[in-house]
MARBA-3410 file (N, C-alpha, C, O; in Angstrom, 1 decimal):
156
-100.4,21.0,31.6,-101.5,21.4,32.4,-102.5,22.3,31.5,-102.0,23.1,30.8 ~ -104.0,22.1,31.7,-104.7,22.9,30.8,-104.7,24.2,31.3,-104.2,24.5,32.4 ~ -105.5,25.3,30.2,-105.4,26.5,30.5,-106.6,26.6,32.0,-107.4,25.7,32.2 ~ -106.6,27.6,32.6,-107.6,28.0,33.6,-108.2,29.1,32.7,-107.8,30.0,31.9 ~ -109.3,28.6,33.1,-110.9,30.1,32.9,-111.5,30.3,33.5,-111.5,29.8,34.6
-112.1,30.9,33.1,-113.2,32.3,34.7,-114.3,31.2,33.9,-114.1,30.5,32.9 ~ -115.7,31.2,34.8,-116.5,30.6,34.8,-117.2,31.0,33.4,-117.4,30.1,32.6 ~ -117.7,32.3,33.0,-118.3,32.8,31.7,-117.9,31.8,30.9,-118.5,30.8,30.5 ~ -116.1,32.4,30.4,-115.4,31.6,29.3,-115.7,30.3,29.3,-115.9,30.0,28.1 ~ -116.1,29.2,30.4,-116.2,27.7,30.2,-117.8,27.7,29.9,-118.3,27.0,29.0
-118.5,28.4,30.6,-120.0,28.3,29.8,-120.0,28.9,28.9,-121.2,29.2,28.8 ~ -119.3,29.3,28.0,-119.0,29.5,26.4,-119.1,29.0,25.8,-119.6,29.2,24.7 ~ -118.4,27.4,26.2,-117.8,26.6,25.5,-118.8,25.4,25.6,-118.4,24.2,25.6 ~ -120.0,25.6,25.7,-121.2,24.4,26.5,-121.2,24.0,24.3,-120.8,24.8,23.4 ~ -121.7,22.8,24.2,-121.8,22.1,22.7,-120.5,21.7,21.9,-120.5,20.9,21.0
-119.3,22.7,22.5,-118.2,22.3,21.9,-116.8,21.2,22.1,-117.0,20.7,23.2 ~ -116.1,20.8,21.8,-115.1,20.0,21.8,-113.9,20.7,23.2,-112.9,21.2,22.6 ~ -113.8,20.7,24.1,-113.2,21.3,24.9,-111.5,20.7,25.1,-110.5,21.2,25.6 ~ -111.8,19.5,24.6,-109.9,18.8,24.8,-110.3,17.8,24.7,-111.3,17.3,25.0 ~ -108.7,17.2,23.8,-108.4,16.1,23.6,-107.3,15.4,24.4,-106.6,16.2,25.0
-107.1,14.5,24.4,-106.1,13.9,25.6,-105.2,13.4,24.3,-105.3,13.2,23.1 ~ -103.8,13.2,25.5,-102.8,12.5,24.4,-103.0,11.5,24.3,-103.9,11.3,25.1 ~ -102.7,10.2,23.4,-102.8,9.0,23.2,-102.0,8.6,24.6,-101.0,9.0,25.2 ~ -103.4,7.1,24.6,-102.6,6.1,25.1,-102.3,4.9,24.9,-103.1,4.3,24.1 ~ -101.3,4.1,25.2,-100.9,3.0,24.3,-101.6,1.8,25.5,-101.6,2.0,26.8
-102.1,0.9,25.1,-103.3,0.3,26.2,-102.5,-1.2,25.7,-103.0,-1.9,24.9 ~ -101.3,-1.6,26.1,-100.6,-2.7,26.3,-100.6,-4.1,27.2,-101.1,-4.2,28.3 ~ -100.0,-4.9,26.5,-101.0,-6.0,27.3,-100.6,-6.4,28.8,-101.2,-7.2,29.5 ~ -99.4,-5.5,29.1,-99.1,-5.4,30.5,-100.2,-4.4,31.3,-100.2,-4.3,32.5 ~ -100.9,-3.9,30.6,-101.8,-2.9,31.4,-103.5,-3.8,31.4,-104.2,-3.8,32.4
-103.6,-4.3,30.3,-104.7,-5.2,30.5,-104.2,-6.2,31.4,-104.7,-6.1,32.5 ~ -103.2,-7.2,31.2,-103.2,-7.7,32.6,-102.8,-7.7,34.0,-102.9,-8.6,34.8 ~ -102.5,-6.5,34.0,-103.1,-5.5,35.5,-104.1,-5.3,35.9,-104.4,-5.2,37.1 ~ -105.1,-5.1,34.6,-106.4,-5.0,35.1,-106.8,-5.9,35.3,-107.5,-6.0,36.3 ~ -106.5,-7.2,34.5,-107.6,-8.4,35.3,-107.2,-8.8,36.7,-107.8,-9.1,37.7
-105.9,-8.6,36.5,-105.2,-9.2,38.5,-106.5,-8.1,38.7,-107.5,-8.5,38.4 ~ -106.5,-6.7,39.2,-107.5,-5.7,40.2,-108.8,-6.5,39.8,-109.1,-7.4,40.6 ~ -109.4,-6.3,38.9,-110.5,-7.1,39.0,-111.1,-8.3,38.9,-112.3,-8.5,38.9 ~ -109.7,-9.4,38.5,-110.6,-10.8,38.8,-111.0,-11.4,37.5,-111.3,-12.6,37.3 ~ -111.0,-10.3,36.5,-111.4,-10.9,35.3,-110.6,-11.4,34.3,-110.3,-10.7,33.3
-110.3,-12.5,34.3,-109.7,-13.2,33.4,-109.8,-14.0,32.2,-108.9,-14.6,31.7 ~ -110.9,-13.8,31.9,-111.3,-14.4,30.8,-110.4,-14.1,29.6,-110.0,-13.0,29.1 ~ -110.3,-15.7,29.0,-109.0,-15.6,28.0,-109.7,-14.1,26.5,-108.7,-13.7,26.0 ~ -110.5,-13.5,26.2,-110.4,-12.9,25.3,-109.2,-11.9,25.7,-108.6,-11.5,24.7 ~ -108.7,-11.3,27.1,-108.0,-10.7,28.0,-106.4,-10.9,28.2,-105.4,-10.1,28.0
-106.4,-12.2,28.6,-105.3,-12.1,29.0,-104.4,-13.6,28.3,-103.2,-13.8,28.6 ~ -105.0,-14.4,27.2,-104.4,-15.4,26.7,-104.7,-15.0,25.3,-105.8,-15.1,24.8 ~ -103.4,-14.5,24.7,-103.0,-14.1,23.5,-103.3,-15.2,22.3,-103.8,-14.8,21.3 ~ -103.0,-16.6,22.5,-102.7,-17.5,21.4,-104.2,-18.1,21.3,-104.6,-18.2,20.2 ~ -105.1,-18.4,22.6,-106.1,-18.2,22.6,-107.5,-17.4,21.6,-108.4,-17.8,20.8
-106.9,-16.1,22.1,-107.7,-15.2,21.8,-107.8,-14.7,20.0,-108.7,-14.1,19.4 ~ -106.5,-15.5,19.5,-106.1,-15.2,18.1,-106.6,-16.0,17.5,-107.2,-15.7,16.5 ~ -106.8,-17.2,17.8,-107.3,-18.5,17.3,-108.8,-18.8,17.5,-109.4,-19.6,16.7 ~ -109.4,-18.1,18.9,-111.3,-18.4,19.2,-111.5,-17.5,19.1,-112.1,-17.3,20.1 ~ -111.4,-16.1,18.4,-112.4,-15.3,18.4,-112.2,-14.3,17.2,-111.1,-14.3,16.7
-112.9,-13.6,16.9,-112.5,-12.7,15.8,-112.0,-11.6,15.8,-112.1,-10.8,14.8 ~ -111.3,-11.3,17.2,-110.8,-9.8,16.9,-109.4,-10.0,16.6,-108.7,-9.1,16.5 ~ -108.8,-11.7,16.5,-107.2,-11.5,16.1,-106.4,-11.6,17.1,-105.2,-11.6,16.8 ~ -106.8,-11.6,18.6,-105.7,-11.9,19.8,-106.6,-11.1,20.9,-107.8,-11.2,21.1 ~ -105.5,-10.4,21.6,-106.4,-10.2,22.6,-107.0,-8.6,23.4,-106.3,-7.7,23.6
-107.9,-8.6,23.7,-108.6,-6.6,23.7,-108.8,-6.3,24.9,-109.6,-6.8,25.6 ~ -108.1,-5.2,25.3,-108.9,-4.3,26.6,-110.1,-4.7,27.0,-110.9,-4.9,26.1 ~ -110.6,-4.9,28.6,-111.8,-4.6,29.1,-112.4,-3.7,28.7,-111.9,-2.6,28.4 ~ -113.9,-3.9,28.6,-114.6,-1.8,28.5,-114.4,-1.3,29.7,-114.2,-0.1,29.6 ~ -114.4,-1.8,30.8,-114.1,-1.2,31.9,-113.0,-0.5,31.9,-112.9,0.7,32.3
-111.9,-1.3,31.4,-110.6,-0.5,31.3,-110.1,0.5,30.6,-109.2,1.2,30.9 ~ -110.9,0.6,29.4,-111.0,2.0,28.8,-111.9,3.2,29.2,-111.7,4.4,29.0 ~ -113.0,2.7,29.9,-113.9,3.6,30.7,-112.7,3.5,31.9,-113.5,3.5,32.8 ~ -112.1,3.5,32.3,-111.1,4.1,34.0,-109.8,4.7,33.4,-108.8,5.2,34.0 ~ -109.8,4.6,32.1,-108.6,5.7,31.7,-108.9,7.1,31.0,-108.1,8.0,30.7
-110.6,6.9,31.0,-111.1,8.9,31.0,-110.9,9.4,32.1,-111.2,10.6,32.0 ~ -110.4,9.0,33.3,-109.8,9.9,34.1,-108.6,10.4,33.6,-108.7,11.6,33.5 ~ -107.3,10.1,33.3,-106.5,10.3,32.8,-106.5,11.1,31.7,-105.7,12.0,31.7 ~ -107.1,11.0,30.8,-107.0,11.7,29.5,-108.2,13.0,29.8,-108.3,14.0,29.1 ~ -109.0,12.9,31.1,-109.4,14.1,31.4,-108.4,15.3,31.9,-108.3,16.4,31.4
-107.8,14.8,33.1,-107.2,15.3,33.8,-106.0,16.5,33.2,-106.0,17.6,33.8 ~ -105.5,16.4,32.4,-104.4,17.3,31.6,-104.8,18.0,30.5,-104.1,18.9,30.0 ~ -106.2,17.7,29.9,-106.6,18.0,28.7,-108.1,19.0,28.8,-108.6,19.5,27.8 ~ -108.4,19.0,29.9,-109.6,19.7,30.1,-109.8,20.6,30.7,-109.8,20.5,31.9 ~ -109.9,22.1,30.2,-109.9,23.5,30.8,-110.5,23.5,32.5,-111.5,23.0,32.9
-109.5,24.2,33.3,-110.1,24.1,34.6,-110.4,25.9,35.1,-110.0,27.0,34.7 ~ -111.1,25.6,35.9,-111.9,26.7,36.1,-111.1,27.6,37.5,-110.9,27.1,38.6 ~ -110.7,29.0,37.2,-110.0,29.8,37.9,-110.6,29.5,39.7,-111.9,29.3,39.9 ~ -109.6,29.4,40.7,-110.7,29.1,41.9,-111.2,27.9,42.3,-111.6,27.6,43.5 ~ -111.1,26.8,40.9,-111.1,25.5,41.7,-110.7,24.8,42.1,-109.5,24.8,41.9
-111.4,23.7,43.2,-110.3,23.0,43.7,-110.6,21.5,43.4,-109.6,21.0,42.9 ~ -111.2,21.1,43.5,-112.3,19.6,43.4,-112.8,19.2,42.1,-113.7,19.8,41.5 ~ -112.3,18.1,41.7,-113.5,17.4,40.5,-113.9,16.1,41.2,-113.1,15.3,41.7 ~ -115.0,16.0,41.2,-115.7,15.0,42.1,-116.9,14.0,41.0,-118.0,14.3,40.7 ~ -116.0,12.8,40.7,-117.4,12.0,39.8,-118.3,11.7,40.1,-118.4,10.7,40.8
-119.5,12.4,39.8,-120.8,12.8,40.2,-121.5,11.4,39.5,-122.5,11.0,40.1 ~ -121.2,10.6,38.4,-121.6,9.5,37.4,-121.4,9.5,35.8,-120.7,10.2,35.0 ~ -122.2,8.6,35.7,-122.4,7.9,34.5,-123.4,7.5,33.5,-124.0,6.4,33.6 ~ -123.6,8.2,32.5,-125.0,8.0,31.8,-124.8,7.5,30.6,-124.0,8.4,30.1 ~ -125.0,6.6,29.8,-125.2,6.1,28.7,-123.8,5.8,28.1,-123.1,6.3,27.3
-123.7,4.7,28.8,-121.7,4.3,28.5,-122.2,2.7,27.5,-122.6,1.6,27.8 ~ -121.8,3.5,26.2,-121.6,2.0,25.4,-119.9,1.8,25.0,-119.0,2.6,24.8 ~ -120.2,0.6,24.8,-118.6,0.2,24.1,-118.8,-0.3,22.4,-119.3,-1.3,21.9 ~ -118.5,0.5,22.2,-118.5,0.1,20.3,-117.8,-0.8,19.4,-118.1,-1.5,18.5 ~ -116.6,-0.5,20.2,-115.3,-1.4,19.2,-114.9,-1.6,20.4,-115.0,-0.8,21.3
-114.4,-2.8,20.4,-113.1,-3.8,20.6,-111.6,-2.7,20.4,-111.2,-2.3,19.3 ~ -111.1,-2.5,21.8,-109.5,-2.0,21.8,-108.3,-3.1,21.7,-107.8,-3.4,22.8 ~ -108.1,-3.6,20.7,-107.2,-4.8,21.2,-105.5,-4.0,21.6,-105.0,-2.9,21.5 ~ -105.2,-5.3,22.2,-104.1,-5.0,22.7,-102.8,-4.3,21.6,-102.4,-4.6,20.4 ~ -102.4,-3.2,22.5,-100.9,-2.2,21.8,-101.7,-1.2,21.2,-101.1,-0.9,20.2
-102.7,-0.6,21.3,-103.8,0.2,20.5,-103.7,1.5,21.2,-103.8,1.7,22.4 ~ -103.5,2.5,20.3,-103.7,3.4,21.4,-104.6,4.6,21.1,-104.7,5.2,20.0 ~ -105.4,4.8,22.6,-106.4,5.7,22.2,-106.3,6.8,22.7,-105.2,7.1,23.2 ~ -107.4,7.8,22.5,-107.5,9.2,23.6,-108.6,9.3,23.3,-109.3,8.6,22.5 ~ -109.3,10.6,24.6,-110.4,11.3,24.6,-110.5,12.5,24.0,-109.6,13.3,23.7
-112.1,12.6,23.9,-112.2,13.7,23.5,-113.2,14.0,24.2,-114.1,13.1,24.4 ~ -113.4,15.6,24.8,-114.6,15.6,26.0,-115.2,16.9,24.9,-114.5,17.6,24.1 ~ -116.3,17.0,25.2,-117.4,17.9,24.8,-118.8,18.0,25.7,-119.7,17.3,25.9 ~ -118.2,19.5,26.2,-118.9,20.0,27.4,-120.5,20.5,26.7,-120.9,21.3,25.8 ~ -121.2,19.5,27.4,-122.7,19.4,27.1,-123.7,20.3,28.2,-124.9,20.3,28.1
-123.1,20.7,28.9,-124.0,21.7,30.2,-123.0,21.6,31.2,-122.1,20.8,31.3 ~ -123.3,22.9,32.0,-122.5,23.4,32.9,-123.6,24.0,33.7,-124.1,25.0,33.2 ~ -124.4,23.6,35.2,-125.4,23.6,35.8,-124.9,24.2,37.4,-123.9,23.7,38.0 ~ -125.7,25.2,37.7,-124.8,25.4,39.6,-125.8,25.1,40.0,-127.0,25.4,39.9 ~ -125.1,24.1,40.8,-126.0,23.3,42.1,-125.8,24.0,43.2,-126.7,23.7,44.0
-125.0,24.7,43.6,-125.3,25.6,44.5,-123.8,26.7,45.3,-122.8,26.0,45.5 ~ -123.7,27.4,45.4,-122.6,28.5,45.1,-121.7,27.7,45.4,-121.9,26.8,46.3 ~ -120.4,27.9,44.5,-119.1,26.7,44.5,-119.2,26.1,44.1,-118.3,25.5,43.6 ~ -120.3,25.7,43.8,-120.6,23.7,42.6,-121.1,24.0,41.6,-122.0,24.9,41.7 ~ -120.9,23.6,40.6,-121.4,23.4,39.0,-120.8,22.0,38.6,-119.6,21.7,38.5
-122.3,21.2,38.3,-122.4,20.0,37.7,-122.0,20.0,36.2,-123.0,20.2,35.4 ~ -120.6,19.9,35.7,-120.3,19.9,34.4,-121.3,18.4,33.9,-122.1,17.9,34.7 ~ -121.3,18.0,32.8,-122.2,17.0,31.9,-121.1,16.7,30.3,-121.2,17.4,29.3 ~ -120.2,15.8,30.3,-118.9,15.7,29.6,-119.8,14.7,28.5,-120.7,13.9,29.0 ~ -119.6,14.8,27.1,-119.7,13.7,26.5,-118.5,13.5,26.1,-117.8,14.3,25.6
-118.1,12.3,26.5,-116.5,11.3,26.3,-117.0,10.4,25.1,-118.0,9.7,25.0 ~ -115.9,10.6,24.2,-115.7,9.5,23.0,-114.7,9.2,22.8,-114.1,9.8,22.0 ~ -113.8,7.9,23.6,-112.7,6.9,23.2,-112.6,6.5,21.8,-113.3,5.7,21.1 ~ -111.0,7.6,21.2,-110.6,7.6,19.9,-109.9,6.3,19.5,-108.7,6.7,19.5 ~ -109.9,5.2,19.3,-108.7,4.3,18.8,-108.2,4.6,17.2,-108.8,4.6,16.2
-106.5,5.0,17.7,-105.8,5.5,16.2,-106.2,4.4,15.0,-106.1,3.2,14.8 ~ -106.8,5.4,14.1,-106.7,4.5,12.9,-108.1,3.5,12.6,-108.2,2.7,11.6 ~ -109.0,3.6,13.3,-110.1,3.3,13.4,-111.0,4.1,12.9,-110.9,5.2,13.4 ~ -111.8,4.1,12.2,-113.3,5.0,12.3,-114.1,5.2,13.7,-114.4,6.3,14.2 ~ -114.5,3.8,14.4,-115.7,4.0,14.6,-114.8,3.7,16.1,-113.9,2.8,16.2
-115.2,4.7,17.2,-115.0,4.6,18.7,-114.9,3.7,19.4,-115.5,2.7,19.1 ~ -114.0,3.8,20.6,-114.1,2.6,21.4,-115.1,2.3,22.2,-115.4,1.2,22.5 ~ -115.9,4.0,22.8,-116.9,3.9,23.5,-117.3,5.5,23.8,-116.6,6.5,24.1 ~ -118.6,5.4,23.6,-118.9,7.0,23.9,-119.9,6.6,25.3,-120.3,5.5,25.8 ~ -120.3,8.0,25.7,-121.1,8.3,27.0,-120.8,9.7,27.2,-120.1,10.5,26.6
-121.5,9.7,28.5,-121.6,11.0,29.2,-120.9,10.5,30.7,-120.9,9.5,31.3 ~ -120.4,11.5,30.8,-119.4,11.5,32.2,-120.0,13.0,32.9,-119.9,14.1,32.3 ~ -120.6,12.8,34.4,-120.9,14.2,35.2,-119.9,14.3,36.0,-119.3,13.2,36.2 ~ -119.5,15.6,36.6,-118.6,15.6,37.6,-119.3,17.2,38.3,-120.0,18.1,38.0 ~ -118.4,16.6,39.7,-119.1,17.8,40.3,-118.0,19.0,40.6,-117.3,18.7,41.6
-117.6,20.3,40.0,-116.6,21.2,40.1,-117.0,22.0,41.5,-118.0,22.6,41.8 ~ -116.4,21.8,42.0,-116.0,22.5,43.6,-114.8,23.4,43.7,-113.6,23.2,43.5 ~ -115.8,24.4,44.1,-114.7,25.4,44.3,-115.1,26.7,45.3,-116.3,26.9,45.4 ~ -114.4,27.4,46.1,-114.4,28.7,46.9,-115.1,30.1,46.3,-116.1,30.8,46.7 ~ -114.0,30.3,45.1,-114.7,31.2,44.3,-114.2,31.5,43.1,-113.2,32.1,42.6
-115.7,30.7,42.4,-116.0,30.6,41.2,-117.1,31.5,40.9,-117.5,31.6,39.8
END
């Protein structure tokens, strides 16, 4: 569980690297989970011998979707919370690209960097996260963007 801070301490930390998540290992039982929920089957996905032989990433790679729905996860344990809160509420999504290709058994994490901390009105402050999906051993990300949420709380 991350540490708790008083609200100052977290607007301290506005430009900097606030948490990293543990690795996750993004296997091809979890990709084809995701296509069953959403339908998407397209062989880059879910047909391995396929995917090795038509395309160039060597077999077969996570949805972007599906690594954009596992920053919840790698937020949730790794991201300082605020003394008094109760609520994180996803407010949206701004500028979500996918860079690299996660192929399957790869495992990534986040890394969030608190870019503004805004009160919308007593109890709420619109955090502003830039998320960058790490894959081990890679240079170049799986996917960066901005992630808003809305911190609700009694007394902050």
């Amino acid at each position: 569980m991350p540490d708790k801070l008083i609200l100052s301490a977290y607007e301290a930390q506005q430009g900097q690297v606030i948490g990293h998540s543990d690795w996750i290992t993004v296997g091809q039982d979890m990709i084809d989970g995701f296509c069953d929920v959403t339908g998407d089957y397209q062989f880059i996905h879910n047909d391995p011998k396929r995917a090795k032989d038509d395309t160039p990433f060597g077999g077969t790679i996570a949805h972007g979707f599906l690594t954009l729905s596992l920053i919840t996860q790698m937020y949730k344990d790794h991201v300082p919370r605020l003394n008094g809160h109760e609520l994180i509420i996803n407010y949206g999504l701004e500028s979500i690209r996918f860079l690299c290709p996660v192929p399957s058994g790869s495992d990534i994490r986040g890394q969030f960097t608190l870019k503004g901390l805004t009160k919308r009105r007593e109890g709420q402050y619109l955090a502003e996260n830039e998320v960058q999906v790490e894959i081990k051993g890679s240079e170049k990300p799986a996917m960066i963007g901005t992630w808003l949420t809305l911190l609700v709380a009694g007394d902050l």
